[in-house]
C-alpha positions as CSV (number, residue, x, y, z in Angstrom):
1,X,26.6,-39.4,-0.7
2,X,24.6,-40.9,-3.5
3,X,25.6,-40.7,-7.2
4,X,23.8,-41.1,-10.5
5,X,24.7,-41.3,-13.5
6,X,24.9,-38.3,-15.5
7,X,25.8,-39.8,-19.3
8,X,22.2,-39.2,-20.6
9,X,18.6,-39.5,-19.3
10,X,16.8,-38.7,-16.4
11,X,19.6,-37.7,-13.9
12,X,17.7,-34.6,-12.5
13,X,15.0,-36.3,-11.9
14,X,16.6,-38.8,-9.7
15,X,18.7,-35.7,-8.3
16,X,16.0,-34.2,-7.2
17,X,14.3,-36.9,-5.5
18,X,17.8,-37.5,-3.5
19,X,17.7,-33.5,-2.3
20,X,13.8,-33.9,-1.5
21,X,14.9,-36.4,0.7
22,X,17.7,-33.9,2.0
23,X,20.5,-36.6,0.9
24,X,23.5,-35.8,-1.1
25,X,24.1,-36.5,-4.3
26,X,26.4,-36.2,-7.0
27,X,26.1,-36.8,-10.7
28,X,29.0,-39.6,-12.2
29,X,30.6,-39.1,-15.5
30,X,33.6,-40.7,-15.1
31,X,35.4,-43.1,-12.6
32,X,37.2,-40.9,-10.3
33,X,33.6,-39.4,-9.6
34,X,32.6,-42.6,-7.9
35,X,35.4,-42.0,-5.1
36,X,33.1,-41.4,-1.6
37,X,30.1,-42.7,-3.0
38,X,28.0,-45.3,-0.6
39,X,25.6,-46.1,-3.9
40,X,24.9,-45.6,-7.3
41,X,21.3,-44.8,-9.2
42,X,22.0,-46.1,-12.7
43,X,18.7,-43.7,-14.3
44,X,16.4,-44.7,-17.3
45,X,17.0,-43.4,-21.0
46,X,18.6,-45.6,-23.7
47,X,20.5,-48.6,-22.4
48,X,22.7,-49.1,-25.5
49,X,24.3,-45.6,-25.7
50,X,24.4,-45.4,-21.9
51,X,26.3,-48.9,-22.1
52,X,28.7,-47.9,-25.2
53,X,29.4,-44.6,-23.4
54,X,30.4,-46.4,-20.0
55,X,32.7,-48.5,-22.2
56,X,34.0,-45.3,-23.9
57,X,35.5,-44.0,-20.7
58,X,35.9,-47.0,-18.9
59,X,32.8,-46.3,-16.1
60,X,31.6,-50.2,-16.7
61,X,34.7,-51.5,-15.2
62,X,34.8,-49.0,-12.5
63,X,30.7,-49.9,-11.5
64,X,31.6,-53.8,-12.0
65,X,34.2,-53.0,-9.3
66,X,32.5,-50.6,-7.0
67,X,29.3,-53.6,-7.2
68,X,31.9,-56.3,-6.4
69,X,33.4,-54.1,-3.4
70,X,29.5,-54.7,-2.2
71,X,28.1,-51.1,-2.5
72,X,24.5,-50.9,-3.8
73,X,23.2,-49.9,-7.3
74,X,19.7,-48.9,-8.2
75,X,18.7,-49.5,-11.7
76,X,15.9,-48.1,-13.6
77,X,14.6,-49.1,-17.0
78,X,17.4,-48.5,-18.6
79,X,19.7,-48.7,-15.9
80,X,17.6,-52.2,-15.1
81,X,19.0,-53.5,-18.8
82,X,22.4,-52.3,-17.8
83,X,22.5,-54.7,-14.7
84,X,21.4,-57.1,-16.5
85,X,23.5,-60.6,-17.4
86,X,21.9,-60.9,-20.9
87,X,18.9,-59.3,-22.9
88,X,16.5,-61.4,-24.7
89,X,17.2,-61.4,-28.1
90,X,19.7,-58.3,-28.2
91,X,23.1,-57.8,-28.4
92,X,24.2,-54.6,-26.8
93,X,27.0,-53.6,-23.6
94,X,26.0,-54.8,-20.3
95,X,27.5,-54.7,-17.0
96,X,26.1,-57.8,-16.2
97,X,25.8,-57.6,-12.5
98,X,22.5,-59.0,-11.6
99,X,21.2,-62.8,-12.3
100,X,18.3,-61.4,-14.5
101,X,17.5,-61.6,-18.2
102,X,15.6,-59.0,-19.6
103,X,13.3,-58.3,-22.4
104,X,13.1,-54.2,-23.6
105,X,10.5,-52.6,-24.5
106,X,8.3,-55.2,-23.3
107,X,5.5,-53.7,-22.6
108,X,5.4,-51.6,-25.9
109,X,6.2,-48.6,-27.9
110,X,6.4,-45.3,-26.5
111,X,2.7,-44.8,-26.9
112,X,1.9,-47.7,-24.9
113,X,3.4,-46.3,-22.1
114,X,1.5,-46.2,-18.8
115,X,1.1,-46.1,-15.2
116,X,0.0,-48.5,-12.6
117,X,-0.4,-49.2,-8.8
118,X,2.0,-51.8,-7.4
119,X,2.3,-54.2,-4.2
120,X,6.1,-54.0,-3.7
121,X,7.6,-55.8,-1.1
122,X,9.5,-54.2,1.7
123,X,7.7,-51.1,1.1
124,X,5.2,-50.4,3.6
125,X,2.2,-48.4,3.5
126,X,-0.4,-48.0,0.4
127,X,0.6,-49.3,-3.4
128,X,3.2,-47.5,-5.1
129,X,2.2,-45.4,-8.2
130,X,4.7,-46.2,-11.0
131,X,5.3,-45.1,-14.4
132,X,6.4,-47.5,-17.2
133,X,7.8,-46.1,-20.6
134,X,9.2,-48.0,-22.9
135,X,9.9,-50.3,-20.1
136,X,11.3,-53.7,-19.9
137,X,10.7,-56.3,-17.7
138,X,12.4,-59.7,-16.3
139,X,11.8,-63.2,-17.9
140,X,14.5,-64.7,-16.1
141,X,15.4,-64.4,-12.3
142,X,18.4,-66.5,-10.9
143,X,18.1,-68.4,-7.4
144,X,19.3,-65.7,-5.5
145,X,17.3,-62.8,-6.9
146,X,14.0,-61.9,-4.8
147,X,10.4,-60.8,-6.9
148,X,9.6,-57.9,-5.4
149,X,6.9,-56.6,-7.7
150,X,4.5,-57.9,-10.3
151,X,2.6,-56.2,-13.3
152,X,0.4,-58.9,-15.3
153,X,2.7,-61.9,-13.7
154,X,6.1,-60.6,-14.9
155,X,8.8,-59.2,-12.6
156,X,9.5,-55.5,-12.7
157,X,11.3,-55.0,-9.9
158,X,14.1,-56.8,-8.1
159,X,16.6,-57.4,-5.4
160,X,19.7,-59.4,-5.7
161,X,21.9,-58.8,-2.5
162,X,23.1,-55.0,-2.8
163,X,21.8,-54.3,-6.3
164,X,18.1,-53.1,-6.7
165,X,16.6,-53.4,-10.7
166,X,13.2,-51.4,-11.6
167,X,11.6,-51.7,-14.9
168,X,9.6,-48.2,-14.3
169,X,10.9,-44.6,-13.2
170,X,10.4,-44.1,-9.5
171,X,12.2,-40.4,-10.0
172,X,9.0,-39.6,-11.8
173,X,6.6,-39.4,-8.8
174,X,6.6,-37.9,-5.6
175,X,6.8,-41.2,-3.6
176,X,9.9,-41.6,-2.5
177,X,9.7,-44.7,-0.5
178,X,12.0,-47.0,-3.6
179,X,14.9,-44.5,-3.0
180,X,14.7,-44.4,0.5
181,X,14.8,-48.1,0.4
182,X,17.9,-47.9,-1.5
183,X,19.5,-45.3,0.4
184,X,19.4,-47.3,3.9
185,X,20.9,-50.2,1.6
186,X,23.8,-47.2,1.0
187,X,24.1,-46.7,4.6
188,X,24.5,-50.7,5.2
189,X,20.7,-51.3,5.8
């Protein structure tokens, strides 16, 4: 079973694309929802409160835990900042579990929002369609964190053992190939 977080934004969207795929999910508002969960889809919306409300009710230690215990978490814009180990230029909760630094909003306001083809690694077939809002995107990548796409030379998305970091909202198309990728890392692929 896959959970997402269900603090605030798009959690249906990411539920549904689980159930498309016919896997099962459960939303996560507090720790004890994480017990029986093989991975957890951290979704996009805004990474400060989504970070103060983990705090609130403890969820950041329970997801620093359940990362160390080497399940897999799939972050999305905002859950991409979340991973994070710092933001550039910001101060705000992280959980700090990926060697990135981030930069939000990078690619503009909410009007500059847009969508592009991308070359992802590990995915095969024809370029994946995604949507950037708001998004951020790496500037910093530590030694054991792989590239796996590219828009105008920066790094939106990334692996780093069991976690999986996307600056754009895969729950917003209908390819589902990024969370079937992270759902055979759930099932120890």
């Amino acid at each position: 079973m896959i959970g997402v977080l269900a603090l605030q934004g798009a959690v249906k969207e990411h539920l549904g694309s689980l159930r498309r795929m016919g896997v099962q999910a459960r939303e996560i508002r507090t720790p004890a929802h994480l017990e029986g969960i093989a991975g957890v889809i951290l979704p996009g919306g805004e990474s400060t409160t989504l970070g103060k409300l983990m705090e609130r009710i403890g969820l950041d230690r329970a997801l620093r835990e359940f990362a160390a215990a080497g399940k897999p978490i799939l972050g999305t814009c905002a859950g991409m900042i979340l991973m994070a180990r710092a933001v550039e230029g910001y101060e705000q909760p992280l959980l700090g579990l990926m060697d990135v630094v981030v930069r939000r909003n990078a690619f503009g306001r909410q009007v500059e929002s847009f969508e592009q083809d991308l070359e992802i690694s590990r995915l095969d077939g024809k370029k994946f369609r995604a949507v950037f809002i708001r998004a951020p995107y790496i500037v910093e990548v530590g030694p054991e964190v792989e590239v796996m796409a590219k828009v105008e030379g920066r790094p939106v998305l990334a692996r780093e053992g069991k976690l999986l970091a996307a600056a754009f909202h895969p729950e917003l198309t209908e390819d589902l190939r990024l969370h079937k990728l992270f759902v055979e890392m759930a099932e120890g692929g």
